[in-house]
N, C-alpha and C positions, 0 to 999 in steps of 0.2 A: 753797427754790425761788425761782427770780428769776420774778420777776412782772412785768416792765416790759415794754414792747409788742415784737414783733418784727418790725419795718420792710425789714431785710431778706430775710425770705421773700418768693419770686416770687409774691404771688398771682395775677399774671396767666394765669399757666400750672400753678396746683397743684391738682395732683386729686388724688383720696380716697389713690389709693397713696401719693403721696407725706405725705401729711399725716400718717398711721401711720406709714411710715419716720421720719416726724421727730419724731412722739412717742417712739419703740423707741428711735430714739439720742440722746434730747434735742436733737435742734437747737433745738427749740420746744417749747413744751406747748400745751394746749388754751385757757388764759386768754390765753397771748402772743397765739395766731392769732386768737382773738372780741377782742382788743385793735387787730390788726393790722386787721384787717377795719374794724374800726371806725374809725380814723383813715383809711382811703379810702373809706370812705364817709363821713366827714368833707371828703375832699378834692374828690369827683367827684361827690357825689350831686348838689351844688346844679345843677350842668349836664345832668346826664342823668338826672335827676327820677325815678329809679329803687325807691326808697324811701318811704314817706309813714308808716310810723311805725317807729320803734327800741325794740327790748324792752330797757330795762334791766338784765333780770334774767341775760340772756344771759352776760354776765360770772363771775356766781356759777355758774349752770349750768356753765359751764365748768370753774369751778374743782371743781366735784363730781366731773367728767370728771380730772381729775386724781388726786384722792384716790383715786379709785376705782380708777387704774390703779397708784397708787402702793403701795395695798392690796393689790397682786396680782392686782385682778380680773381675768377675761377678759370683753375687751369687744368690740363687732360692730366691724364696718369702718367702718359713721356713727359711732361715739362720736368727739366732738370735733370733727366735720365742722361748718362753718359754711356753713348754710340759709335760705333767703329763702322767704316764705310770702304767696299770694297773695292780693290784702285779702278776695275774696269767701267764702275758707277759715275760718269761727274758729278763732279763737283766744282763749283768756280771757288776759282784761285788757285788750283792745282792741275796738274797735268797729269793726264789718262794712259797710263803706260802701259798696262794690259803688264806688268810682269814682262814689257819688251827692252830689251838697251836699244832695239831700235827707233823706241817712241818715248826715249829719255834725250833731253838736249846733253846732261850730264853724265852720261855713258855714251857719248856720238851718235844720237837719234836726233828726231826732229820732236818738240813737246805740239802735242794736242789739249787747246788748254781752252776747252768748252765755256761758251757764253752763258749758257743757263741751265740749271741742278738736272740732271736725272726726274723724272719726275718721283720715285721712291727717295729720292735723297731732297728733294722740296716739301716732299710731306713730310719726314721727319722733321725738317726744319717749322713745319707748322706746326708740327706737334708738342713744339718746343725741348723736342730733345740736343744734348748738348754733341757737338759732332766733335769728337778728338782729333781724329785723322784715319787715314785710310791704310788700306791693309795688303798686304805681301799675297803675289799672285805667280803661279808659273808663264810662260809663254805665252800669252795668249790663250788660257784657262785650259791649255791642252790637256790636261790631264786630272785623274780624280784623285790621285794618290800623295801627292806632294808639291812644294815649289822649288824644287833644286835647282831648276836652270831661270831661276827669275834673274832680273839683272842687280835685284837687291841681296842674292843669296836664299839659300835653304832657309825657311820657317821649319819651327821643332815643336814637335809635339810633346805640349805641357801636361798632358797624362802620361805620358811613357817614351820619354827623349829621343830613345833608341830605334824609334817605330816612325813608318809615316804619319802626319797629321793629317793628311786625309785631303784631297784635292777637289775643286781647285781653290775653294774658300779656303786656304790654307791659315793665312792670315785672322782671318776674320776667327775661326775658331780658337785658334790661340790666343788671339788675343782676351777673348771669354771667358776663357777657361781661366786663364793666367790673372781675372779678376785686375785686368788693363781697360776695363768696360762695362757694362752690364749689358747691353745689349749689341748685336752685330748684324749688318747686312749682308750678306750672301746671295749667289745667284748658283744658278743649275742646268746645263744642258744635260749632262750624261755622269751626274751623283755628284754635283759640287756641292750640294747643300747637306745632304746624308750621308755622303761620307767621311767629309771634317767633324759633322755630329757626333758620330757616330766613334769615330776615331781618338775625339777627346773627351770623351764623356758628355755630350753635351746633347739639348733637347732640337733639332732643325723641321722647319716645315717647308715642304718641296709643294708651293700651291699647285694648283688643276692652271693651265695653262689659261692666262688671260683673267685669271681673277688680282692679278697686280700688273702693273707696266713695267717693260723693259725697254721702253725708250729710254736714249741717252746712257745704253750699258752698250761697253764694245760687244757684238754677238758674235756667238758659235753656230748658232742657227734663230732666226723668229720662229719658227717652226714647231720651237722644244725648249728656249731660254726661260726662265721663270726664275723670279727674286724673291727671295724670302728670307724670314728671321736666324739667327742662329741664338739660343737663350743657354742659361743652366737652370731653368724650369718649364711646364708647359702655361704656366699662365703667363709667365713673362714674353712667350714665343706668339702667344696668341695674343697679348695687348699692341705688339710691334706687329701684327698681322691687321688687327685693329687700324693701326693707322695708314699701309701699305695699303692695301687692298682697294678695288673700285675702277669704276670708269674715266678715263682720262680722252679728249679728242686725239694727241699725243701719239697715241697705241690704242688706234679703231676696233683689234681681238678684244679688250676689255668690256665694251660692250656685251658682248656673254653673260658678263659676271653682274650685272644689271638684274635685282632683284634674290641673288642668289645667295646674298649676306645676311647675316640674322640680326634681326631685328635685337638692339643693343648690342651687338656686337659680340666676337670670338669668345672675348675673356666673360661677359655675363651670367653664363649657363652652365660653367663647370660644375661637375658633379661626381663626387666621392662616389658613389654607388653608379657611375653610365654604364657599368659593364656588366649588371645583374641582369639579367635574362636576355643577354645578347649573344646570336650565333658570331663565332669567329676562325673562319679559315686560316689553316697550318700550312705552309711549306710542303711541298712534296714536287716531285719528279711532274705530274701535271702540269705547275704551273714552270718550271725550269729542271732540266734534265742534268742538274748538278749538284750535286750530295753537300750536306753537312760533313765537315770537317767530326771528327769523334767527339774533341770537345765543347763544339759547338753544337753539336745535335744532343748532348748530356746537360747543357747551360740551356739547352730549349725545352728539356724533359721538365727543368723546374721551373722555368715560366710557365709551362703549360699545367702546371700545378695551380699558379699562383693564378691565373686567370680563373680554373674552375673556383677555386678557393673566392673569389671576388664575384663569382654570380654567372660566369660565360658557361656556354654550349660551345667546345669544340668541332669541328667538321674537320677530319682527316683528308688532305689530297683534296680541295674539291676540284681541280680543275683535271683532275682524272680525266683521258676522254677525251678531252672538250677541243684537242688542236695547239691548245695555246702556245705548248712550251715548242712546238715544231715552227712556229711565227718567226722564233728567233733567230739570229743569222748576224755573226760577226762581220766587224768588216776588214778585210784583208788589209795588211799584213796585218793588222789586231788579231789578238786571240778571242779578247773576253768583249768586245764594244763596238756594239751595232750602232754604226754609225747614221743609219737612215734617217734624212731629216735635214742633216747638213748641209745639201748641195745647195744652197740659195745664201751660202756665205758670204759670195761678189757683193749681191746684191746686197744683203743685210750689210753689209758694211758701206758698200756704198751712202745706203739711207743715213747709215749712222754718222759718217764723217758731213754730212749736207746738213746735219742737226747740232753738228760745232758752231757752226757763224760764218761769214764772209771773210772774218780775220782768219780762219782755222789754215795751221798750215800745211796739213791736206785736205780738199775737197772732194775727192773722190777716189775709185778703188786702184786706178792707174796711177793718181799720183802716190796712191798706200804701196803700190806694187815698187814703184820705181826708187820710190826711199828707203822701200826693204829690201830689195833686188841681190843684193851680196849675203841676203842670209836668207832666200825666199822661204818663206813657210809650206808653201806649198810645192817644194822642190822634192829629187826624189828621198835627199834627209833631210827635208822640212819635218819640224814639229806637225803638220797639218796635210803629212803625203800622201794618207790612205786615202782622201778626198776623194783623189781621182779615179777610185774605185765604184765611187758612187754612180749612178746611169748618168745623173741628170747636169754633175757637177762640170761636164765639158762644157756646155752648153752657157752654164751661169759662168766661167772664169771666160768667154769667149766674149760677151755681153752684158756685165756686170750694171748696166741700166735697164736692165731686161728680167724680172723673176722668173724664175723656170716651172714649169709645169707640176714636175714630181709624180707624177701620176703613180708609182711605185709607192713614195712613201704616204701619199692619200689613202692608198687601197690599203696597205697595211694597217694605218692606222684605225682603220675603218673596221678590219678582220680582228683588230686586241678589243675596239669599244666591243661591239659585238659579242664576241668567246664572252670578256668581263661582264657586260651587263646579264648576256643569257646564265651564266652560272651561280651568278648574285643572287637575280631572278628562282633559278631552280631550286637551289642550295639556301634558299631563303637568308643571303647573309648581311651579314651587319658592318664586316672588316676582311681583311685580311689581317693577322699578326706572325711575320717574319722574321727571324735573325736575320738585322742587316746585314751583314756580312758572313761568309758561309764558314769563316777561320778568321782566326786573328792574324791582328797586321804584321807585314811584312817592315825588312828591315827598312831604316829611313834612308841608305845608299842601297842601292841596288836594281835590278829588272823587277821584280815583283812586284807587281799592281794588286790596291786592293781587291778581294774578292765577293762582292758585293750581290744582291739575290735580287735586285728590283730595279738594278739601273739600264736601263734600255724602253723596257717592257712599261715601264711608268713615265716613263720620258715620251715615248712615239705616241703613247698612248693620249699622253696629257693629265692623268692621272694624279691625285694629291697623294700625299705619305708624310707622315711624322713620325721622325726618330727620336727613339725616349732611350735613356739609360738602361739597364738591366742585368749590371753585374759584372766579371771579371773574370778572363781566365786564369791556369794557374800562374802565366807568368806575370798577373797582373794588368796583361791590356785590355783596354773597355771592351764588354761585354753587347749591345748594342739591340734593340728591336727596331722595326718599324710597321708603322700601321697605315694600313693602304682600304682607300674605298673609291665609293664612285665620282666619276667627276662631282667638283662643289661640295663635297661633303667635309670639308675642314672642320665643322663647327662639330659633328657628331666624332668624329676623328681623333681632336682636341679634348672631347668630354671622355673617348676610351683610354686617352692617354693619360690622362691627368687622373681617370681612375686609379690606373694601373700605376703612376707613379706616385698616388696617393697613399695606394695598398700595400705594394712590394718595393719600392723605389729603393735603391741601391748605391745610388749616386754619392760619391768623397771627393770633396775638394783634394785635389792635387796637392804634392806637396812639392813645391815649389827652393830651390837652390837660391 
């Protein structure tokens, strides 16, 4: 077996199909591509800070992935795929920094260095994908727009330098784009997963809450966290969905998702044609009372083109009427980010440091408080200060062994399933299809967060979404859509998407410095 790296496979452009084709005829094996990968992210990472730590072992893993094919095994469609994992996911052998210097021993922190994988980051591993290493993350995933204040430094957006990449998967998208990967894990409270998609051109699926586990991810809230793919297609998104997805004891909300998968799975059913005689709701002032940008309502004029052109029924506005966009409600000092959902962070974190081990060197949220204490998060310039704006959140930082009721963000949620379902219902519809973002990105220094149409509202809610590519503005930064249905509808979601990037897909590899 030749073993030496293989430099000229296109990483830019290679997805999961092709990676198996190239195993089946040799062009490559599985050790050349965890080589090849590895010498660009030797060449690129220093620039787009994509990266913060490399698994060693990766190599040998691959060559297992070898033998094992070489033995006749039959293997899934991730065996030998190369995977980026994001830093707030364990993983054993590495330390869980959330993006903090205060949970690096190497920056004067204390390392959290988890006894056993994330349960998404042990299913990859059974899937036989090959895991590279883990990805650059802000403070504590505080934000949707960037990682500037991580303690590894700013991650840069590999479609447009200047601009943010999109938070708090910062890393994880870069590194996809940047073809340091072909696949990414990503997680989501409030647009981590669609708005690094989104931001790099890239395809992300935000699941319905509880159809993948977030055990073993530092949370922002249980309530609203949800983990998913980041791809640069939608079958590649939905075969790492494929493997992610299901019930674990781990994380008891999965249960839900029990029966709710389709039979063969995400990637089985794609269909060129799923958008011919389907209704699909637009954007309007109903569902959020904040306007498109000029050139993003002109970039929406020609998808709504290219949808009828592909077989859709439009519905203007449906949630006209209906309450929904009055649901919304910032949370102080934030301008744009409804925090509701949040206040059970004590706790959620609590859980999560008690599922390190006995070795961990914090075990609960007091000893997390005390090892942060000179830089509290939750102080009045913490990263995490608006908290205390939340009703419930006194209550959970008082008692952090104690979950809190919420009774505010229950009813809420309860008031979006409802509006959503009765309008679906009335409106007979099939989707929503939104411009992710309501304007292009903001610069990569500065106060402006991204401006995003569906983050809140699909979070409280639980709600799924897949963001597809869809073209450029004039300065060039990604252009973005996302598709939103009813809870569990990823499969039909996936088949709208993969029409529409079938049809009109827009998508160019980066050009890369």
């Amino acid at each position: 077996m030749n073993t030496g790296s293989a430099m000229d496979i296109d990483l830019a452009e290679l997805t999961v199909e092709a990676v198996q084709e190239g195993f089946r005829t040799g062009s490559f094996t599985a050790e050349q591509l965890a080589r090849a990968c590895f010498e660009r992210i030797e060449r690129y990472n220093a620039k787009y800070n994509a990266l913060i730590f490399l698994n060693p072992a990766a190599i040998d893993d691959a060559r297992r992935i070898d033998e094992r094919r070489a033995a006749g095994e039959t293997l899934g469609p991730l065996a030998g795929v190369p995977v980026v994992i994001k830093d707030p996911m364990d993983m054993v052998g590495f330390p869980t920094t959330a993006g903090w210097a205060k949970l690096y021993s190497k920056t004067g922190g204390v390392d959290l260095m988890p006894e056993r994988d994330a349960p998404v980051v042990a299913r990859m591993r059974r899937a036989g994908a090959i895991l590279l290493g883990k990805t650059n993350v802000p403070i504590l995933s505080h934000t949707g727009s960037h990682a500037n204040d991580s303690w590894a430094g700013p991650t840069i957006n590999v479609a447009m330098p200047d601009r943010v990449p999109g938070g708090s998967s910062a890393g994880t998208a870069s590194a996809v784009a940047a073809g340091m990967a072909v696949l990414g894990l990503a997680e989501e409270t409030g647009g981590s997963i669609q708005n690094p998609a989104s931001a790099q051109d890239l395809v992300g699926i935000k699941p319905t809450i509880g159809l993948v586990p977030n055990a073993g991810v530092v949370p922002l809230s249980a309530n609203r966290d949800v983990v998913g793919p980041i791809a640069r297609n939608v079958r590649d998104a939905a075969l790492c969905l494929d493997a992610l997805a299901g019930y674990t004891s781990e994380d008891p909300k999965t249960l839900a998702s029990v029966g709710r998968q389709p039979e063969g799975g995400y990637a089985a059913a794609l269909d060129r044609n799923a958008l011919n005689g389907k209704r699909i709701g637009l954007y309007g002032p109903g569902w959020r009372a904040q306007p498109l940008s000029d050139e993003a309502a002109a970039l929406y004029e020609r998808v709504k083109g290219e949808l009828i052109a592909l077989g859709a029924t439009l519905v203007d506005d449906p949630f006209e009427g209906s309450g929904f966009a009055e649901l919304r409600e910032p949370t102080p000092p934030l301008k744009n980010f409804d925090a509701r959902g949040l206040e059970s962070i004590p706790y959620d974190l609590e859980k999560y440091l008690q599922r390190l081990g006995k070795h961990a060197a914090l075990k609960t949220f007091a000893e997390f408080a005390e090892a942060t204490r000179d830089e509290d998060a939750f102080a009045p310039q913490g990263v995490l200060r608006y908290m205390h704006s939340l009703r419930d959140f006194g209550a959970a930082l008082a008692n952090p062994s104690l979950p809190p009721e919420m009774p505010e963000f229950v009813e809420l949620k309860a008031r979006y399933l409802r509006i959503f379902e009765q309008v679906f219902d009335e409106q007979r519809l099939d989707a929503l299809v939104f411009p992710q973002m309501r304007c292009e990105l903001p610069p990569l220094h500065g106060n402006d967060t991204i401006q995003e149409t569906t983050v809140g509202e699909i979070n409280i809610a639980g709600l799924p979404g897949i963001a597809v590519p869809a073209g450029y503005y004039e300065s060039g930064a990604p252009f973005g859509l996302i598709f939103v249905g009813r809870q569990w509808d990823e499969a039909a979601l996936l088949g709208l998407a993969f029409a529409y990037e079938s049809g009109a897909g827009r998508r160019k590899a980066p050009a890369l410095d």
